[in-house]
C-alpha positions in Angstrom: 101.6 150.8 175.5 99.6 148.3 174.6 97.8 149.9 171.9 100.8 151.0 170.5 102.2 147.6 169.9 99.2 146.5 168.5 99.0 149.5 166.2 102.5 148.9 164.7 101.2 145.2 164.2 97.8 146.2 162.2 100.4 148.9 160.7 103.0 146.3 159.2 99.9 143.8 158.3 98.1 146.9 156.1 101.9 147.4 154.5 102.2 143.8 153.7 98.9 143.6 152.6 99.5 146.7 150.2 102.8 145.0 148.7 101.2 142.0 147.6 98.0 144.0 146.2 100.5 146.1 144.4 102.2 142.7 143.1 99.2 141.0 142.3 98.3 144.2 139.7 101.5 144.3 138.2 101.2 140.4 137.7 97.6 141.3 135.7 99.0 143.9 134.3 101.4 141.6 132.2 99.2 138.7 131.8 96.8 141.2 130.0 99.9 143.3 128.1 101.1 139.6 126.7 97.6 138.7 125.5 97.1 142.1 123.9 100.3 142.2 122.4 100.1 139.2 120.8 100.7 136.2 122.3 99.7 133.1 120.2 96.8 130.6 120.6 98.1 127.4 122.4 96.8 124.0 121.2 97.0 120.6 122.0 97.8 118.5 119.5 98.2 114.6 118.3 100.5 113.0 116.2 100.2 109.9 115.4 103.4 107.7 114.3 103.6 105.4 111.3 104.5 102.3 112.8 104.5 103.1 116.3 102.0 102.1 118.9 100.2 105.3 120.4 100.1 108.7 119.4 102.4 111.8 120.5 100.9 114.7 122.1 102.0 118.2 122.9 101.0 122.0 123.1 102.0 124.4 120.0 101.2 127.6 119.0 98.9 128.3 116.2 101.6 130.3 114.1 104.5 127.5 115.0 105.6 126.5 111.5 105.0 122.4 110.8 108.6 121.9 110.1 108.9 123.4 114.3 105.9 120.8 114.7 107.8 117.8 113.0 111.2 118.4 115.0 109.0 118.5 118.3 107.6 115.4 117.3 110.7 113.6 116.1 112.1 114.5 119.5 109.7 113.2 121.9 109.1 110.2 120.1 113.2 109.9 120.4 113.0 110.8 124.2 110.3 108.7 125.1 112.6 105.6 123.7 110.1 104.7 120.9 110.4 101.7 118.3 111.2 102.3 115.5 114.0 104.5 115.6 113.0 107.0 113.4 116.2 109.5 113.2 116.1 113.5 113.6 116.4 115.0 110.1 113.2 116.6 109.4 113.5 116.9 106.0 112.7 112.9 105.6 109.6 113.8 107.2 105.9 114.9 106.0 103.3 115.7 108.2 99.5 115.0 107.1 96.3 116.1 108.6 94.5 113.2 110.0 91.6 113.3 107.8 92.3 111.3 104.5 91.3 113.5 101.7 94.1 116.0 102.7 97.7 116.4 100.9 100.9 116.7 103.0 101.4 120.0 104.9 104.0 122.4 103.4 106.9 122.8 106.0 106.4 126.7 105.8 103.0 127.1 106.4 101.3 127.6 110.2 100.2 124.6 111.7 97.0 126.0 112.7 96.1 127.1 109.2 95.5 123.1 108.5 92.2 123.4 110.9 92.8 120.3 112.5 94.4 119.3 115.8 94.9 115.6 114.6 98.4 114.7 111.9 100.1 112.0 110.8 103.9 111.8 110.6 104.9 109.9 107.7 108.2 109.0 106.7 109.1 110.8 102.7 109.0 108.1 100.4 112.0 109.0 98.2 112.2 106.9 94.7 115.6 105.3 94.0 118.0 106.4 91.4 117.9 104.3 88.1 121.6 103.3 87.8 122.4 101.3 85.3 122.7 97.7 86.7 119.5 98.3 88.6 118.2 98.9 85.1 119.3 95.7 83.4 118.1 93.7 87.0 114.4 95.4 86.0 114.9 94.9 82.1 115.9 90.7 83.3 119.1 91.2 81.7 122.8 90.9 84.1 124.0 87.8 84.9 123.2 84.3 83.8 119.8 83.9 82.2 116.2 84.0 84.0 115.0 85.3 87.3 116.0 84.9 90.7 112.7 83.1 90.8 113.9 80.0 88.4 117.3 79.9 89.9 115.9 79.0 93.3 113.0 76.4 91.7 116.3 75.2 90.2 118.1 74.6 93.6 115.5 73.3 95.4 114.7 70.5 92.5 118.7 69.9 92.5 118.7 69.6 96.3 116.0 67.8 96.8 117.1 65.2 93.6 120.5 64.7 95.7 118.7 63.9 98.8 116.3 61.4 97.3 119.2 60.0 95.1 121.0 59.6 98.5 118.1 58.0 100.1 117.7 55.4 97.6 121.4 54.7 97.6 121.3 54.4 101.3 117.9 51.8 101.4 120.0 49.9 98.5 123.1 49.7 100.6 121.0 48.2 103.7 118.7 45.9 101.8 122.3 44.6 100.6 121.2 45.0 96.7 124.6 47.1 96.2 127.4 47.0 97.8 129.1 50.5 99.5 131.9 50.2 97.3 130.4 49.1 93.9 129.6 51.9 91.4 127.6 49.6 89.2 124.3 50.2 90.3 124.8 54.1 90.5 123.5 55.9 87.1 124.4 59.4 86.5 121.0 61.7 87.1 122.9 65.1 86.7 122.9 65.5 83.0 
């Protein structure tokens, strides 16, 4: 009886043992179907921030487009509570290699095709629109005549004139050369 119950034992153990063999292949089986069939390369890769203190990194696939690579990007550094804000649109967005001779990557194009695993994320530079009072503020023309430069040498010298003219009045008034309420000593210094 004895050997029977131990028979059943090394029975169920060989049936177990079978079950998770037969798993274990069919496991394989896929890893090796995926990686014939076509499953991308996987990279790591660093983007560095304009204006932000350390870089991002995440895994991509070598055939993810860099417009995919830019929203991943813009969404971790959003996620991980990063100054400055940046916002999500990923068309305000270009996305440069890390070496320095290289042009911006085209939003269509493969992410590995670039080479490198190092980019920059840049925010587009877009040029204003010439309207037509930002025209005459360029061409010094709009109100009143001069720069802004002038007009603020012309109220600091005013401002500081009225302070001094006040500070002389004042020393006058307490050396008891003119009196608070006499007019006669002041002369007119605006004109």
């Amino acid at each position: 009886m004895k050997r029977s119950v131990s028979e059943k034992l090394l029975s169920q153990k060989q049936k177990k043992k079978s079950e998770s063999e037969k798993l274990l292949s069919q496991k394989q089986k896929k890893k090796n179907e995926e990686s014939q069939s076509g499953k991308k390369n996987r990279f790591l890769i660093t983007v560095n921030v304009l204006g932000s203190a350390g870089p991002i990194r995440f895994v991509v696939n070598e055939e993810d487009n860099v417009a995919t690579v830019i929203d991943t990007a813009l969404k971790l550094y959003a996620r991980e509570g990063r100054l400055p804000v940046l916002g999500s649109d990923i068309t305000n967005f270009l996305l440069y290699p890390a070496n320095a001779g290289s042009d911006a990557l085209n939003p269509s194009e493969a992410v590995g095709s670039s080479g490198g695993r190092n980019f920059v994320l840049c925010k587009n530079q877009k040029q204003p629109q010439m309207t037509e009072g930002r025209a005459e503020m360029i061409a010094g023309k709009g109100r009143g005549s001069g720069s802004w430069k002038a007009w603020l040498n012309r109220f600091f010298w005013f401002s500081f004139r009225d302070d001094v003219y006040a500070l002389c009045s004042k020393t006058q008034i307490i050396m008891g050369k003119l009196h608070p309420n006499d007019d006669r000593g002041k002369k007119n210094t605006y004109s």
